[in-house]
C-alpha positions as CSV (number, residue, x, y, z in Angstrom):
1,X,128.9,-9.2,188.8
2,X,127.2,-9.0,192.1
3,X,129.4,-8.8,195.0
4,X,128.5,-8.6,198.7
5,X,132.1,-6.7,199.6
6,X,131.2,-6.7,203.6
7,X,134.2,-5.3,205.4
8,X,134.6,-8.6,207.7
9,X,135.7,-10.4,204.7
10,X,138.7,-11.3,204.0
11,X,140.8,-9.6,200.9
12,X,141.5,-11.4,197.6
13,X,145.1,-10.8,197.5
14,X,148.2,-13.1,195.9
15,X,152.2,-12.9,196.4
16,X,153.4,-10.6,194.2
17,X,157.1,-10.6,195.7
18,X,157.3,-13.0,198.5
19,X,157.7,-12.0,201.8
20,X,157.6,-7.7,200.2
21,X,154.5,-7.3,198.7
22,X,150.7,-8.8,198.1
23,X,148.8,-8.1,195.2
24,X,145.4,-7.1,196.4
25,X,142.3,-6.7,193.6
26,X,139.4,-3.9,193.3
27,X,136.6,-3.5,191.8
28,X,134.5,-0.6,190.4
29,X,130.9,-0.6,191.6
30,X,128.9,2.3,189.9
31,X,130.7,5.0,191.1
32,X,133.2,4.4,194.0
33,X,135.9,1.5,193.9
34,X,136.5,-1.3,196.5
35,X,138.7,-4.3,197.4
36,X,137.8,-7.3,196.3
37,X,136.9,-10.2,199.0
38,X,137.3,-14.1,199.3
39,X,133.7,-14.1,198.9
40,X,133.4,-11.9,195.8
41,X,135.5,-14.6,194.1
42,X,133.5,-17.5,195.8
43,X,130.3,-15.5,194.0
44,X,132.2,-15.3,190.7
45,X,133.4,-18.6,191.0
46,X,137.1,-17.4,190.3
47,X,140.1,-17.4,192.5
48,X,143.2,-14.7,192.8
49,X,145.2,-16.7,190.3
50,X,142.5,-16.5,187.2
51,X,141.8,-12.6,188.4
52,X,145.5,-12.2,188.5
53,X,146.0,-13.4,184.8
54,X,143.0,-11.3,183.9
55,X,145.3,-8.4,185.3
56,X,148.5,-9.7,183.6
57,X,146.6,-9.4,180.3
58,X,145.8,-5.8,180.3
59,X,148.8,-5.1,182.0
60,X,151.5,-4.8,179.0
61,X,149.0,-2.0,177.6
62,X,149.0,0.1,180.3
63,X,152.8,-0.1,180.2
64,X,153.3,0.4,176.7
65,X,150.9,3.8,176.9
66,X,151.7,4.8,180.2
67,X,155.4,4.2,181.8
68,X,157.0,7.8,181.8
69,X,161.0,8.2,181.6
70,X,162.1,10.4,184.1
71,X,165.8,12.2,184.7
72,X,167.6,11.6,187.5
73,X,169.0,15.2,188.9
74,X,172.5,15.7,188.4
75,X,172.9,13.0,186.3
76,X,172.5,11.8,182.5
77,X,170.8,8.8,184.0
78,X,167.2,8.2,183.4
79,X,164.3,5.8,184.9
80,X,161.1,4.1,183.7
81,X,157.7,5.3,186.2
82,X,154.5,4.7,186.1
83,X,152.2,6.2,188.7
84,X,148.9,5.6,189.0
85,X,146.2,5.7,191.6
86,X,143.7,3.1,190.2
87,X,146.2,-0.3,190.7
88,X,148.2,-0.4,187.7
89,X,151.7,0.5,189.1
90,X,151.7,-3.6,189.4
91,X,151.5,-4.2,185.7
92,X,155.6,-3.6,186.2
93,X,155.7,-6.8,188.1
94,X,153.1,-8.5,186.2
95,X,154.3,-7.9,182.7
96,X,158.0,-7.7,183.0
97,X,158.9,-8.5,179.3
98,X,157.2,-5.5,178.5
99,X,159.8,-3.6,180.5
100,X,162.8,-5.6,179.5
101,X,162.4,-5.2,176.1
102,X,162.8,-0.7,176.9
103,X,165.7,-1.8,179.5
104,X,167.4,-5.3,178.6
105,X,168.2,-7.7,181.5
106,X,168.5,-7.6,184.0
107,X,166.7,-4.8,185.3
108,X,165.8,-3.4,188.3
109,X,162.1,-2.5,190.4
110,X,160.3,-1.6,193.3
111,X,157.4,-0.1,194.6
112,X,157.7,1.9,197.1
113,X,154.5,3.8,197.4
114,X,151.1,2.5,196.7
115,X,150.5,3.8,193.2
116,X,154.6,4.3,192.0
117,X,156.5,1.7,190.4
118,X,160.0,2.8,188.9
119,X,162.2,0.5,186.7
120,X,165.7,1.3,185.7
121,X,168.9,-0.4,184.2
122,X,170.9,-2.1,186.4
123,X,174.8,-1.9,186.4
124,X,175.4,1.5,187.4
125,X,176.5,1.4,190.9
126,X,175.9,5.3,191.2
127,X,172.4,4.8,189.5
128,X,171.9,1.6,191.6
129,X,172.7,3.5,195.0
130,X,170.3,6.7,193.9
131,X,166.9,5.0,192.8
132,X,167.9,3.1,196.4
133,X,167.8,5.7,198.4
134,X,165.1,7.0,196.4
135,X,162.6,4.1,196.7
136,X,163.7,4.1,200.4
137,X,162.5,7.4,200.7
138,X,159.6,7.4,198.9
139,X,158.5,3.9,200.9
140,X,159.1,6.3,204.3
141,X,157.7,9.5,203.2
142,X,154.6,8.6,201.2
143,X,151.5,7.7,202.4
144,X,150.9,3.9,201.2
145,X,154.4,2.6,201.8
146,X,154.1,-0.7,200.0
147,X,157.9,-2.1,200.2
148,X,161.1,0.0,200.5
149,X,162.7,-3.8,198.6
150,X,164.1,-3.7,195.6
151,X,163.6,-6.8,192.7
152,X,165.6,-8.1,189.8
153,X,163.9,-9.3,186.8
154,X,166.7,-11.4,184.7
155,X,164.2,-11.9,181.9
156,X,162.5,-15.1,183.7
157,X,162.1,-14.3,187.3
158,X,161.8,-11.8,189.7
159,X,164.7,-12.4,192.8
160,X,165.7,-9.7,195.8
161,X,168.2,-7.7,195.1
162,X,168.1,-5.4,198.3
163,X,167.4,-2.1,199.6
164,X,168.6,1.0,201.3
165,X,168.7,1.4,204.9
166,X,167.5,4.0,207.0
167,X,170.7,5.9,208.1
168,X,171.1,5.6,212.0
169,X,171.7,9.4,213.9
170,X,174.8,9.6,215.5
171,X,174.2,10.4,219.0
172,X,175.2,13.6,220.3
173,X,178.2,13.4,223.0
174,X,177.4,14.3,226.5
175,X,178.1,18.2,227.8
């Protein structure tokens, strides 16, 4: 495919959670990789939604080979992560059965980071409060903050569920 990929162009991108997150698509040219434009898709005659489901379909298999299950310190809890610096942290959002069927329903997910997705079971208010804080702080810490939100998948949709606050400093009394 033959792409023009001029920097005045808009990006391709599609919701991924409403008002939290975009999806935005590259693409590898020989050797370096690049964000795909409104008028790469007008050359290929496709739009986001048909490069989105092309997405959704390798999606699952990334998941299935490459989700990692992480401890959480101190705890007997665990979490599902995938990191990955090439795009595929969304196949959490995009192929949530995949998930589900590791974690039941519902479940909870963010991505805080650009490159980290992390999934875990909800209905452990101790858990729940943790991997808060702990998106949070990798949303505020990490270079690509892509949303410091946290989603719900109940097995048919994706819905807010919330997120954690920064703490405010208490300000020091006057001498």
């Amino acid at each position: 495919m033959k792409s023009s990929g001029k920097q005045s162009d808009p990006l391709a991108c599609r919701v991924l959670w409403k008002d939290h997150a975009l999806l935005c698509f590259r693409v590898w040219e020989k050797d370096r990789r690049r964000w795909v434009t409104e008028a790469d898709l007008k050359a290929w005659s496709t739009t986001t939604a048909d490069l989105g489901a092309a997405v959704a379909g390798s999606a699952a298999k990334v998941l299935t080979e490459r989700v990692e299950k992480v401890p959480v310190d101190g705890s007997e809890a665990t979490y599902l992560r995938l990191r990955d610096g090439d795009g595929w942290a969304a196949s959490g959002v995009l192929a949530p059965h995949v998930l589900a069927k590791r974690l039941g329903v519902p479940y909870l997910a963010a991505i805080p980071a650009e490159g980290v997705f992390v999934a875990w079971k909800h209905g452990t208010p101790e858990l729940d409060h943790i991997m808060a804080v702990g998106v949070r702080e990798m949303h505020d810490e990490q270079d690509g903050g892509v949303s410091p939100y946290i989603y719900a998948w109940d097995g048919a949709k994706w819905t807010p569920f919330g997120e954690a606050k920064p703490s405010v400093a208490t300000p020091e009394p006057p001498h």
